[in-house]
C-alpha positions as CSV (number, residue, x, y, z in Angstrom):
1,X,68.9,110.7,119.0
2,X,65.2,110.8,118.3
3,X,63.3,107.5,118.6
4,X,61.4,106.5,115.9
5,X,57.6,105.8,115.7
6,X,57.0,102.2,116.9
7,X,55.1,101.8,113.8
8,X,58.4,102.5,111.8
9,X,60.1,99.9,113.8
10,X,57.0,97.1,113.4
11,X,56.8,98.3,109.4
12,X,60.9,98.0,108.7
13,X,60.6,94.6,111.2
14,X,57.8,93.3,108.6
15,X,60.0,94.1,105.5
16,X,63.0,92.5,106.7
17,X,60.9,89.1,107.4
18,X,58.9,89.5,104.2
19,X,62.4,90.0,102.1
20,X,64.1,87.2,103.9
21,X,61.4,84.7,103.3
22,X,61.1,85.8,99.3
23,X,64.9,85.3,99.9
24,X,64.6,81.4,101.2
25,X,61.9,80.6,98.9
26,X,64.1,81.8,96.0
27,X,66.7,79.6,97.6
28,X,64.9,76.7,97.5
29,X,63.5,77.1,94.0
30,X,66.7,77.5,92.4
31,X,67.9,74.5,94.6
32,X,65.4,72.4,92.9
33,X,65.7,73.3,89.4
34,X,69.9,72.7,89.8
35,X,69.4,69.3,91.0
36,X,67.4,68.2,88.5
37,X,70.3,69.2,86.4
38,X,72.7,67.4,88.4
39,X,76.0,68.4,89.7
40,X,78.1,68.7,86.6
41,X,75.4,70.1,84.4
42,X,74.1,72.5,87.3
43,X,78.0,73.8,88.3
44,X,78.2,74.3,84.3
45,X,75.2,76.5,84.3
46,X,76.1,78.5,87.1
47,X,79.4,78.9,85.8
48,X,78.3,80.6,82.9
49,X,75.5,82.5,84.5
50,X,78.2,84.3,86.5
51,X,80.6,84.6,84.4
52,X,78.3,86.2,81.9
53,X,76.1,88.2,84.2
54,X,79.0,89.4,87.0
55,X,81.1,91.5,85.5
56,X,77.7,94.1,85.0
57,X,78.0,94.2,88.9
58,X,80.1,96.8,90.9
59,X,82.4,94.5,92.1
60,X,83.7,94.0,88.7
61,X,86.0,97.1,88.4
62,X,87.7,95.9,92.3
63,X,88.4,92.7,91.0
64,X,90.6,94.1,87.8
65,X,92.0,96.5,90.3
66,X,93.1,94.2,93.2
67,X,94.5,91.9,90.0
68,X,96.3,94.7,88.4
69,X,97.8,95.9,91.5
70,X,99.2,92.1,92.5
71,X,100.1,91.4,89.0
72,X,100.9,94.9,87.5
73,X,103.2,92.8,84.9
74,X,100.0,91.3,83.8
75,X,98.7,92.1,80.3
76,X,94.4,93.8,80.0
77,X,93.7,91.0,78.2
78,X,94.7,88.2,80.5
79,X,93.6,89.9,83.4
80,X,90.0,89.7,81.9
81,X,90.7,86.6,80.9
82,X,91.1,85.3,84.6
83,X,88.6,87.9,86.1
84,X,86.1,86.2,84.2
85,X,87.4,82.9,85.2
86,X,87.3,84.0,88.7
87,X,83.4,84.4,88.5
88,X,82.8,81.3,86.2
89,X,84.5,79.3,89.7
90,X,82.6,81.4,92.2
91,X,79.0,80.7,90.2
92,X,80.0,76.7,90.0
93,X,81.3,77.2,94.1
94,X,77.5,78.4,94.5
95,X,76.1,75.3,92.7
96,X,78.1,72.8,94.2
97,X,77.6,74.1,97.3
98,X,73.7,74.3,97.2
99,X,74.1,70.5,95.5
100,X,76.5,69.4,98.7
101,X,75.2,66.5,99.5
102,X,74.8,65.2,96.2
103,X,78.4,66.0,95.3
104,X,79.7,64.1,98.2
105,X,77.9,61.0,97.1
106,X,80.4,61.0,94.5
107,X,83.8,60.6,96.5
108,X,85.9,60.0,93.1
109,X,85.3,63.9,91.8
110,X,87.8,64.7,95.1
111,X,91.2,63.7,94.9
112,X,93.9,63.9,98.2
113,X,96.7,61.7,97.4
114,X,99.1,64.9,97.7
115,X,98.3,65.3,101.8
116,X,101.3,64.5,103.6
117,X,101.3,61.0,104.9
118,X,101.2,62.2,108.3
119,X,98.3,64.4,108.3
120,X,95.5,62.3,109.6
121,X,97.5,61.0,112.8
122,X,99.2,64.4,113.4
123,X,95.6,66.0,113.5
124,X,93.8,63.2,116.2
125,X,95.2,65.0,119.4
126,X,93.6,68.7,118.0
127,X,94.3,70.8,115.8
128,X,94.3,74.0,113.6
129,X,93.4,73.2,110.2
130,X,93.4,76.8,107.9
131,X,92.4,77.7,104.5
132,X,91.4,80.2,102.3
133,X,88.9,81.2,99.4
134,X,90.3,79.7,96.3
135,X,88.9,76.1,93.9
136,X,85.6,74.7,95.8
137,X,87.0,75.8,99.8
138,X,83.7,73.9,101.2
139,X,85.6,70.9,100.2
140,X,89.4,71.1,102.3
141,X,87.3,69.4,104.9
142,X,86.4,66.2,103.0
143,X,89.4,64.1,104.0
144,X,89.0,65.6,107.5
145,X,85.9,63.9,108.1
146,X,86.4,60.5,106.2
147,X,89.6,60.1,108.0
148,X,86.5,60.6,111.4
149,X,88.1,63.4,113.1
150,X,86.4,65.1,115.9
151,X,86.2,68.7,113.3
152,X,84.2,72.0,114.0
153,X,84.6,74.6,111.4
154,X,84.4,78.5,112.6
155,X,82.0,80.8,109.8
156,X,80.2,84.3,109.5
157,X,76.5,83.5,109.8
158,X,74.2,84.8,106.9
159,X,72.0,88.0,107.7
160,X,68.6,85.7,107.0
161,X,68.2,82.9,109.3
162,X,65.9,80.3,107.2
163,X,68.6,80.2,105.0
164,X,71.7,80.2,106.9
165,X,69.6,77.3,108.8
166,X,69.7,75.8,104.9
167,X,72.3,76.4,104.1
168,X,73.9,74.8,107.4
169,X,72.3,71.7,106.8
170,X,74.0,70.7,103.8
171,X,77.1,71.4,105.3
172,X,77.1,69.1,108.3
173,X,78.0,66.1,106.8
174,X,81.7,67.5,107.0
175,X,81.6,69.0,110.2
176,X,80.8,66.0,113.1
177,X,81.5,68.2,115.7
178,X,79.2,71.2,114.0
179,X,79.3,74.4,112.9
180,X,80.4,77.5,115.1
181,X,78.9,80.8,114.3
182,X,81.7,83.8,114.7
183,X,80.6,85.6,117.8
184,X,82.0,87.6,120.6
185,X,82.2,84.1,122.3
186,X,83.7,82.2,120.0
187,X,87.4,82.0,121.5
188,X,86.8,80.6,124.8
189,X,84.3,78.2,123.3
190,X,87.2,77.3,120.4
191,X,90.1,77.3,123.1
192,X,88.2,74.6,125.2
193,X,87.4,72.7,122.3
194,X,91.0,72.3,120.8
195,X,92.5,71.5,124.5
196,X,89.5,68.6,124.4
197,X,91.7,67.4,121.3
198,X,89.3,68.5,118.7
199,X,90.1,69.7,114.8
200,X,89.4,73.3,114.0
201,X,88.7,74.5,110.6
202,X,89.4,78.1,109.9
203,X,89.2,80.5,106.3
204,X,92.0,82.9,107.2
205,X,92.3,84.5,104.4
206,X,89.4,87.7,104.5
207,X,90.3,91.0,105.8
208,X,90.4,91.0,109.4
209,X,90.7,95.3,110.8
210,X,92.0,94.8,114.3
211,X,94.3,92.4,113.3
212,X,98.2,92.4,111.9
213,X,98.8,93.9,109.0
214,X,101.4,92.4,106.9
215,X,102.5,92.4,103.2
216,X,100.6,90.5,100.8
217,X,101.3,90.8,97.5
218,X,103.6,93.9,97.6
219,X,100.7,96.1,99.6
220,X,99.7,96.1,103.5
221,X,96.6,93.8,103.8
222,X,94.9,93.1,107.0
223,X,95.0,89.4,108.5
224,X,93.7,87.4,111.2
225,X,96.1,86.1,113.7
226,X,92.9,83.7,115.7
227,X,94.5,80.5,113.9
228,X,98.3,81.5,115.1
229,X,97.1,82.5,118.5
230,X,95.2,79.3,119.2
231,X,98.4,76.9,117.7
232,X,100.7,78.9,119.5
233,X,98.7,79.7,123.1
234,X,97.7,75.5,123.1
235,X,100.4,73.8,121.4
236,X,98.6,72.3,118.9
237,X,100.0,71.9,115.5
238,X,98.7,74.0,112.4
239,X,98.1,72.7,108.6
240,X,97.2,74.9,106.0
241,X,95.0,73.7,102.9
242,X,93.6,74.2,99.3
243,X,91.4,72.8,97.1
244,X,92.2,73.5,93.5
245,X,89.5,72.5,90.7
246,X,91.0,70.4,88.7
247,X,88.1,70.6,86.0
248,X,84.7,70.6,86.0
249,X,82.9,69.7,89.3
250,X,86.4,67.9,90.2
251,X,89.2,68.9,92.7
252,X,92.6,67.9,94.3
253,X,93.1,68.9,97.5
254,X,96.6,69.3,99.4
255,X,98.5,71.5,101.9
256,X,101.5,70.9,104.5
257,X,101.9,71.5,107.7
258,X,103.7,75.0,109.0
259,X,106.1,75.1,112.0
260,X,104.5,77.0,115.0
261,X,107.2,79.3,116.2
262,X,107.5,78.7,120.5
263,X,110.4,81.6,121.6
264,X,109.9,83.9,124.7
265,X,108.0,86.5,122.9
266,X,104.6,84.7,122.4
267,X,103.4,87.9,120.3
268,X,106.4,87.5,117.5
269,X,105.2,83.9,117.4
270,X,102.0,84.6,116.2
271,X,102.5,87.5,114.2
272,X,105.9,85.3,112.4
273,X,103.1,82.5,112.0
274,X,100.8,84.4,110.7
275,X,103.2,85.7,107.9
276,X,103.8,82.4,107.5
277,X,100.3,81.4,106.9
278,X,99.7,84.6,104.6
279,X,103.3,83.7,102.5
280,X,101.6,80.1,101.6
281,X,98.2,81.5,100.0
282,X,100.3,84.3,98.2
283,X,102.5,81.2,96.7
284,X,99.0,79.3,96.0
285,X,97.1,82.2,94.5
286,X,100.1,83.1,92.5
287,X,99.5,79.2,90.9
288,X,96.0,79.3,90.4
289,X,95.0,83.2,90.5
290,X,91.9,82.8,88.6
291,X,90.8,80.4,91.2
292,X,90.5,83.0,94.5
293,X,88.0,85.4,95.4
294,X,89.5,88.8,94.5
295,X,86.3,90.6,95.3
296,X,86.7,91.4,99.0
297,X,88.3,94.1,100.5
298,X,91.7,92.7,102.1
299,X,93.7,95.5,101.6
300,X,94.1,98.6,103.3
């Protein structure tokens, strides 16, 4: 393969830097005209931005077909009903997310009375905490952190690094032990980390190639089996958790703890647990389907 002129290199270099800082600055502009709306008014806004504006984007059509194919019962009319439902939550998730630290200054918009009782003390010895796309997910980590656990959460870094750094900020007030980018590392580093008795937070629910494939809502989807493999291999106990938005900027958050199968065939363990894991959001997005991000590809 031919390489290409250094001054290609040095002109696409300059672009990407150029676009990534009219990216940031665009960030922070909006960021400042939503807070001076203020959470509820701001996660109104954005609801209705992307619920009006979305459905023009490509993604649009895969949405009605991933919701036709898991609910092929399901009337047109409802369907686009809760498609457009889908992207009013995703636009307020944006807001409240960008608005993070205000939000959390308000501790009565998030609700956990449905936990089980034992969650807290069951989780202080390490644990695997796992969740998936579906109300406001940036917030399953709020009781975590009030109750002062030791918790790291595991994420895909953004492409632009000024505002992944941004965005990262307002996110550490629920993470005391930090944030772990996903890297080729990241397994050791989480492995050491949960036999040092600390919480792990984990979305488990996005298409994961070299991992098991399983049935999920009638059709083979890919899953991770990380979360499985790290309760299983370190004999830590597993909870998995929602957040559902109960209206408005305001949310309830529950979950239960799953069993972590321990036979002589460590791979059936963590393929049945992963099953498990995958049966649970199937249940919960069957509840609340207009809640979850239908957008992504987790089907093969």
């Amino acid at each position: 393969m031919a390489t290409p002129p250094l001054t290609a290199v040095f002109t696409a270099a300059g672009r990407r830097r150029i676009a990534h800082r009219v990216q940031y600055w665009g960030l922070v502009a909006i960021a400042r005209l939503l807070g001076l709306l203020g959470v509820d008014r701001a996660s109104a806004f954005m609801g209705w931005a992307w619920r009006t504006f979305a459905p023009l984007n490509q993604r649009h059509a895969r949405v009605h077909g991933h919701l036709a194919a898991a609910f092929p019962e399901m009337d047109r009319a409802t369907r686009r009903r809760i498609v457009r439902d889908m992207w009013e939550n995703l636009g307020r998730t944006a807001a409240e997310t960008i608005l993070l630290p205000d939000l959390l200054k308000e501790p009565e918009r998030i609700t956990w009375d449905h936990l089980p009782p034992d969650t807290f003390e069951k989780a202080r010895g390490g644990a695997i905490f796992v969740s998936l796309h579906t109300g406001n997910w940036e917030l399953v980590s709020v009781p975590l952190a009030a109750a002062g656990l030791d918790l790291r959460a595991v994420y895909k870094p953004l492409r632009n690094p000024a505002v992944e750094e941004w965005l990262a900020e307002r996110r550490r007030a629920l993470y005391a032990g930090g944030l772990m980018a996903l890297d080729r590392t990241i397994a050791v580093k989480l492995k050491s980390l949960a036999k040092s008795g600390a919480t792990l937070a984990i979305l488990a629910d996005l298409k994961d190639p070299t991992g098991i494939t399983l049935d999920f809502f009638g059709r083979p989807a890919a899953a991770t089996p990380f979360p499985a493999l790290l309760a299983r291999r370190l004999g830590l106990p597993l909870f998995v958790g929602r957040s559902i938005r109960t209206h408005g900027a305001h949310f309830r958050l529950d979950g239960r703890w799953l069993e972590v199968p321990r036979t002589d065939d460590a791979g059936a363990d963590v393929e049945s647990l992963t099953r498990s894991i995958h049966a649970v959001f199937e249940e919960w997005i069957r509840e609340h389907p207009e809640q979850w991000m239908w957008a992504h590809r987790k089907w093969l």
